[in-house]
N, C-alpha and C positions, 0 to 999 in steps of 0.2 A: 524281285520285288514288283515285276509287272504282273501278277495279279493284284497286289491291292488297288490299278486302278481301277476295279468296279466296284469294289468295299466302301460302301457307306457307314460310319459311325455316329451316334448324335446326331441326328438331325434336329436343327433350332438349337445347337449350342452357341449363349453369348460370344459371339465374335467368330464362329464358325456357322453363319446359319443354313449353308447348304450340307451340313454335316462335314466329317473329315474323310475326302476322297481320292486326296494324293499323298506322297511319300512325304512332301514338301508339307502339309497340309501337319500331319501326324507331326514332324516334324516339330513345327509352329506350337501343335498346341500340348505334349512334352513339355518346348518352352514355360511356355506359357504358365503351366502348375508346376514347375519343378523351380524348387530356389537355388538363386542365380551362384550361390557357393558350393552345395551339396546337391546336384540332382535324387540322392537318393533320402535326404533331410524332411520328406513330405510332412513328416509327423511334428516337426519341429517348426513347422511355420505360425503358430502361432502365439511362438517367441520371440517373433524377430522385432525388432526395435530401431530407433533410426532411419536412416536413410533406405536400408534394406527392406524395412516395412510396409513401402508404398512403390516397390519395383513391381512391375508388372508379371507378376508371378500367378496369379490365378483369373478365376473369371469374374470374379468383382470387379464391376467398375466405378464403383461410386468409391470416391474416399471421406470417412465420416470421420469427422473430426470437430473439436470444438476449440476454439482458439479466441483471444483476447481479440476485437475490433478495437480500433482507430477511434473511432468515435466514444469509446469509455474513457478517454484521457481528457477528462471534460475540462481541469481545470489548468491541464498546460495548453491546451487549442486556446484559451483567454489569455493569456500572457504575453504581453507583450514582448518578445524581443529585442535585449538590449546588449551591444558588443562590446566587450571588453578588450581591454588591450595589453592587459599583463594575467598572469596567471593569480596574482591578488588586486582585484579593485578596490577604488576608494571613490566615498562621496562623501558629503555632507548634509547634514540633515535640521534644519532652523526647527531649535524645539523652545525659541520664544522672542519677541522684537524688541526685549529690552525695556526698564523705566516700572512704574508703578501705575495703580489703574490712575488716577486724576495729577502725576506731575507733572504734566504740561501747565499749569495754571502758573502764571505768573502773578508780581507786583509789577505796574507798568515802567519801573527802572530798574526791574532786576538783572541780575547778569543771567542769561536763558543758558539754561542748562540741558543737557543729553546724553543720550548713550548708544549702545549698540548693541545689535540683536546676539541672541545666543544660539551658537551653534557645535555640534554635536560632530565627530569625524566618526568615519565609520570605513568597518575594511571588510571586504566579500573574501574568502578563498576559493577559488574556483578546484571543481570537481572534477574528475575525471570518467565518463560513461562508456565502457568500451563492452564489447563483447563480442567473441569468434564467429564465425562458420565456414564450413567448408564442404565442398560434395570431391566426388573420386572421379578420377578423369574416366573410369568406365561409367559412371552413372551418366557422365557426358555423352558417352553414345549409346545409352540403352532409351526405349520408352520406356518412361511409369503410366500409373493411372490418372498423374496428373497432366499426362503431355512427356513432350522430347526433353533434354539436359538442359537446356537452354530453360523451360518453364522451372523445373526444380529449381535452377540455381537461383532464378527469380523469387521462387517460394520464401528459400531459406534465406534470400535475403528479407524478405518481410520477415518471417520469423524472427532473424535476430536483431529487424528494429522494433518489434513489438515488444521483444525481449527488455530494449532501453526505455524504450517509453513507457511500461509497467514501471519497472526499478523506478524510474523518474514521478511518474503520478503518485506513484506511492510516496516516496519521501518527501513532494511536495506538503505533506498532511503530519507526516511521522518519522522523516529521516533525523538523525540524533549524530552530528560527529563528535559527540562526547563517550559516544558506546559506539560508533564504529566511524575513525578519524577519516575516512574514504567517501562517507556520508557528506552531504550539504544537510545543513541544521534545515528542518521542516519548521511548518509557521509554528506546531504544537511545542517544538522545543526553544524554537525563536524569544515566544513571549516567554516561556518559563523562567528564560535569564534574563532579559530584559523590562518586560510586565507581566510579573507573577500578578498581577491584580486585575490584570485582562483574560484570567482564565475564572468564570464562574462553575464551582462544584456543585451539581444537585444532588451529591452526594445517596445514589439509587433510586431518587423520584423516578416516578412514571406519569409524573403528570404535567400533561401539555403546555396547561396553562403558567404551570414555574419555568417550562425551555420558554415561551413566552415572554414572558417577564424577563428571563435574561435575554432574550434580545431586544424586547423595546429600553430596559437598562442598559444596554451596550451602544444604540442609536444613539439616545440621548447624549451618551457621554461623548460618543464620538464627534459629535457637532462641534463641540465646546471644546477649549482649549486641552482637557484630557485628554480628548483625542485627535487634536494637531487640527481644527476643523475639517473634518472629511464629515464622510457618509460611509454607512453602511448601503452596499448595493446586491450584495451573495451571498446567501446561506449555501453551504454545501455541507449536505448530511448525507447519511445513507441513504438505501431502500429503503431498509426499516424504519427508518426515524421520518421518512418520507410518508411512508405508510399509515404512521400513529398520525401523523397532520391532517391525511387525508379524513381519517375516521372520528378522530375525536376535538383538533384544534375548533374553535366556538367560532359562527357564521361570522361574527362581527371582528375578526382578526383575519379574514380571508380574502383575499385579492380576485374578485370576481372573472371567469371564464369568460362569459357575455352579461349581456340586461338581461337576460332569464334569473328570476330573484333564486330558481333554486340551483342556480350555478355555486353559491356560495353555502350549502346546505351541508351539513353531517354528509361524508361519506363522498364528496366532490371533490376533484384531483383539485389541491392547492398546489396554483403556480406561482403565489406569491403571497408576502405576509404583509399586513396590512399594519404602518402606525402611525403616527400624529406626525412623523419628520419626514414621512414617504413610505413609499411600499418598496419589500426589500423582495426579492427574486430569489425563489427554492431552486436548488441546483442537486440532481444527483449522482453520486459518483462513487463506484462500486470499488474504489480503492482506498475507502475509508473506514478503519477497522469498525465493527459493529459485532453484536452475537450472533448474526446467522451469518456473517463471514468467516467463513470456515476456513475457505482460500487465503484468510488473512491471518486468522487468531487462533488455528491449530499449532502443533509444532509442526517442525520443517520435514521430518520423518514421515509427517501424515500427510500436509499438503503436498510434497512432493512426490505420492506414493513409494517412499523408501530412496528415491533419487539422490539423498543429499551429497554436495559438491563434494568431490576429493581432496578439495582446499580447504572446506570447512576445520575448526577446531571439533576434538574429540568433545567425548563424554565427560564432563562435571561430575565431581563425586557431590553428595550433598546429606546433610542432615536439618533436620528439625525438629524445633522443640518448643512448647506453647509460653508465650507471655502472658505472666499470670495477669499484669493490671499496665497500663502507660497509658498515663493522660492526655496523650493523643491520639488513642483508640478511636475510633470509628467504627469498631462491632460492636454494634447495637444488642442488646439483651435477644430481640430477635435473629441475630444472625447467629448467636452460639449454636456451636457441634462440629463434627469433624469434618475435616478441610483435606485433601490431598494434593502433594505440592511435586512438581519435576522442575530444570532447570537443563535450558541447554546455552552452551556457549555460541559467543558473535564474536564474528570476526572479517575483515578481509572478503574472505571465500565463503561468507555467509553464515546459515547458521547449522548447529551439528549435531549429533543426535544429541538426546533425551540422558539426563542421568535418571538416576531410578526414582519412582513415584513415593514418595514418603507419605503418612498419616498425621495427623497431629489434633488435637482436641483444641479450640478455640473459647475461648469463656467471654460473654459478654463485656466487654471495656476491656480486654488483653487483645492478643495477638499471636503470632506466630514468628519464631525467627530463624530463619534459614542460615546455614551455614556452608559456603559452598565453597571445596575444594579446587583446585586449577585442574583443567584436564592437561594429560601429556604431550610435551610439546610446547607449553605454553601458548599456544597461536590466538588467544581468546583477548579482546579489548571490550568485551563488554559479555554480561547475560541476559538472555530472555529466560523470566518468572511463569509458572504456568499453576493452575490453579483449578481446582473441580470444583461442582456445586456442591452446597450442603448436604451433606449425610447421604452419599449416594448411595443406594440401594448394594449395590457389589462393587468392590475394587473398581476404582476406571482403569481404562485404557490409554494411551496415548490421543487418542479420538474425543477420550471424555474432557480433556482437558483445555483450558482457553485462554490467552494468553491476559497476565496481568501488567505488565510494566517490562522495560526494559532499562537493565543499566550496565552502570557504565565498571570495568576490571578493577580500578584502581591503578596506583603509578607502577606497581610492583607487580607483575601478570605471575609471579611464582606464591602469591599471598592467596591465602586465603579470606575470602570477602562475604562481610556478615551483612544481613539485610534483613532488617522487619517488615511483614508485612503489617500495618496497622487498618487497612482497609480504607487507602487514602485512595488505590487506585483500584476497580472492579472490575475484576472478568465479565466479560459478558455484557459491557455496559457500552455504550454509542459516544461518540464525540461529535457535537458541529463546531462548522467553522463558520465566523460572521467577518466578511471580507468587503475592505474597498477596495475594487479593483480600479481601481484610478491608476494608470502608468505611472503616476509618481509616487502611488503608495504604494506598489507588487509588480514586481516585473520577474524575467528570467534573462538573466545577464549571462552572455554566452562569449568562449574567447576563441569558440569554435563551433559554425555549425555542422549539423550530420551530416556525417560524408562515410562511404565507403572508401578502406583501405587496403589495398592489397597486400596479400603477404608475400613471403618468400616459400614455397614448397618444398618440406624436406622427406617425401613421399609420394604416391603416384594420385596428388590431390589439387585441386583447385583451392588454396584459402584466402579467407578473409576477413577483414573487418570493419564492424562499422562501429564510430563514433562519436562521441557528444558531450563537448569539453564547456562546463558552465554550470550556475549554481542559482538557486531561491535568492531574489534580494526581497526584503520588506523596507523600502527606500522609508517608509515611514509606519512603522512596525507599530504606534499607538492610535495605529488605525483600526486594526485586528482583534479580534476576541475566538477568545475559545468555550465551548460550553462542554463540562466533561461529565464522566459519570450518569447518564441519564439510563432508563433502565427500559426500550421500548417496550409496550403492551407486546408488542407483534412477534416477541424473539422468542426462539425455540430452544434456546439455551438459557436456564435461570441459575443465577450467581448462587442464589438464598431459596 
């Protein structure tokens, strides 16, 4: 092998840039493209996946990736922290001080009369947030591209709190433990059992000035003993609902940038909405389902590209079949035509694939009504509804589809569970939320905070875990309002 020390190869190759001129050298850079299981696998490295993906196997050294920030968890960084000391907390919540408006008035010998305020008991369950990871005690001693074992391990440990902290923003908005018991109930499900009258329907408006209205209607009410006197202080919408503010909400509803008068003009970023009880603060936060949230309102087949959990429940069988007429239709003469329906099971270990996309013909003031089978196994406490636009040009796909509703198994997981769609709830369509974040109206009660947990190794592996044991309180929940069904100009997905 003493000739190849005057053999130059490559010269200027990334990370060999005096070329490759020793045996050691050759050696190194073998390494280097050959994968770390198969030296002779070349052709298959751009299968690999995991932990294997980012070993230093070739001469890339940038690793592109796109990953959830820290900073999109907009609405649990605002919550306060509050400890809990059992696994179910209790508080109470004064929802009035008792007596009539003028019984204080007396006759000046009367025997003075009184009473006492009313109050409301109230119980949290706390949640349970956990999830794995783990690297191989070789990835301990190899370099990747992102650094030595020690950086990876660090990696994956952010991975798998970014992991809780998505799970957590999101059902801050839309967790449901009615459709999946493991959930803490989100504000959307909160009010529905408690003040169904604090969710305004715009029932597919697109226009501004009606999301308007319901929130300077929500302000007001909220001042007043409706709503417990608070204040409204946060909207938190999407992009898109962000978007439609910026371009079309009218100058005289906008919360000024600076004194420049056209700070407040068509098409100037609103940071806040402007009413007679105060100005209320636009919040945005990308884990609140919307129609160009794809990440959110696909099924779990699509957004996870094919990933879905091994624990998830199977395939739902399903059929459908149009309602001819029900008076409490909400398809509109103009939404009639055909509709395409899938349906996949929640549970536990998430959600699972797709039953099959059914057709069905919608007639104005009827509906559609689904009939869906248990998948095998039974492991399903609730389904997710999914729904195409009107009269799409060809069959959709899985892709075409957007999520309408989620509900809840039934007590019997071996039943079969019948569900109308009457067009109460709309694909495609944006929710806000109108929040006082006052500590005593919204906090995050926790009976554990994050902490990594070690595991036990039953393999030649480093594990662990990290978690986050605690749950959404609405210490005073008729503080809150929801605005549903609104339909943004800006969305690239149309319901109708």
């Amino acid at each position: 092998m003493d000739g190849l020390q005057n053999i130059v190869f490559g010269g200027g190759l990334p990370g060999f840039p005096g070329g490759i001129r020793t045996w050691e050298d050759w050696q190194a850079f073998a390494k280097a493209v050959q994968t770390a299981g198969d030296p002779h696998a070349l052709d298959f490295k751009a299968g690999l996946t995991g932990v294997p993906a980012i070993r230093l196997e070739s001469i890339e050294a940038t690793l592109r990736s796109v990953v959830e920030r820290e900073e999109s968890f907009r609405l649990f960084r605002r919550l306060q922290p509050v400890p809990a000391y059992s696994s179910v907390a209790e508080w109470a919540t004064q929802v009035g001080i008792g007596g009539d408006l003028a019984d204080a008035f007396h006759s000046e010998t009367a025997d003075i009369r009184g009473d006492a305020g009313q109050y409301k008991r109230n119980v949290l369950r706390v949640k349970y947030l956990m999830t794995r990871a783990e690297i191989t005690i070789a990835a301990l001693q190899q370099r990747t591209i992102l650094g030595g074992g020690d950086d990876l391990k660090a990696r994956e440990n952010v991975n798998a709190t970014l992991r809780i902290l998505r799970a957590l923003e999101w059902a801050l908005f839309q967790g449901d433990e009615e459709v999946v018991p493991t959930q803490f109930n989100g504000i959307r499900a909160w009010l529905a059992r408690e003040f169904p009258d604090h969710i305004f329907d715009l029932r597919g408006s697109s226009d501004t000035e009606a999301l308007y209205s319901a929130i300077y209607e929500a302000f007001g009410r909220t001042i007043g003993p409706d709503g417990g006197f608070g204040k409204i202080t946060d909207v938190y919408l999407s992009p898109t609902v962000q978007n439609d503010l910026d371009l079309y909400l009218a100058p005289q509803w906008r919360v000024p940038l600076s004194e420049n008068p056209r700070a407040i003009e068509y098409g100037a970023p609103v940071v806040g909405i402007r009413t007679s009880y105060g100005d209320v603060a636009t919040v945005q936060d990308v884990w609140i389902e919307d129609p160009n949230a794809a990440h959110l309102t696909t099924p779990a087949e699509v957004r996870t590209r094919g990933r879905i959990s091994p624990s998830a429940p199977g395939a739902p069988g399903l059929t459908v079949s149009p309602v001819g007429s029900d008076p409490a239709s909400r398809f509109e003469a103009g939404h009639a035509g055909t509709y395409y329906y899938a349906v996949a099971a929640l549970g536990e270990g998430g959600e699972g694939p797709l039953s099959s996309i059914e057709a069905v013909t919608v007639a104005g003031g009827g509906g559609a009504e689904l009939t869906i089978t248990p998948p095998t196994g039974y492991g399903q406490t609730g389904y997710a509804i999914y729904r195409s636009t009107r009269n799409p040009a060809t069959a959709p796909t899985p892709a075409d589809l957007r999520l309408v509703t989620r509900i809840p198994a039934g007590s019997d997981p071996t039943q079969p569970v019948v569900w109308r769609d009457l067009n109460h709830e709309i694909p495609g369509s944006a929710t806000v939320y109108l929040l006082d974040l006052s500590p005593e109206a919204i906090d995050w009660t926790q009976l554990m905070p994050m902490i990594q947990y070690p595991l036990a190794p039953v393999k030649a592996t480093v594990p662990w875990a990290v978690l986050l044991f605690g749950a959404l309180k609405l210490g005073i929940p008729q503080r809150h309002w929801v605005v549903k069904n609104y339909l943004p100009k800006a969305a690239r997905w149309k319901p109708f």
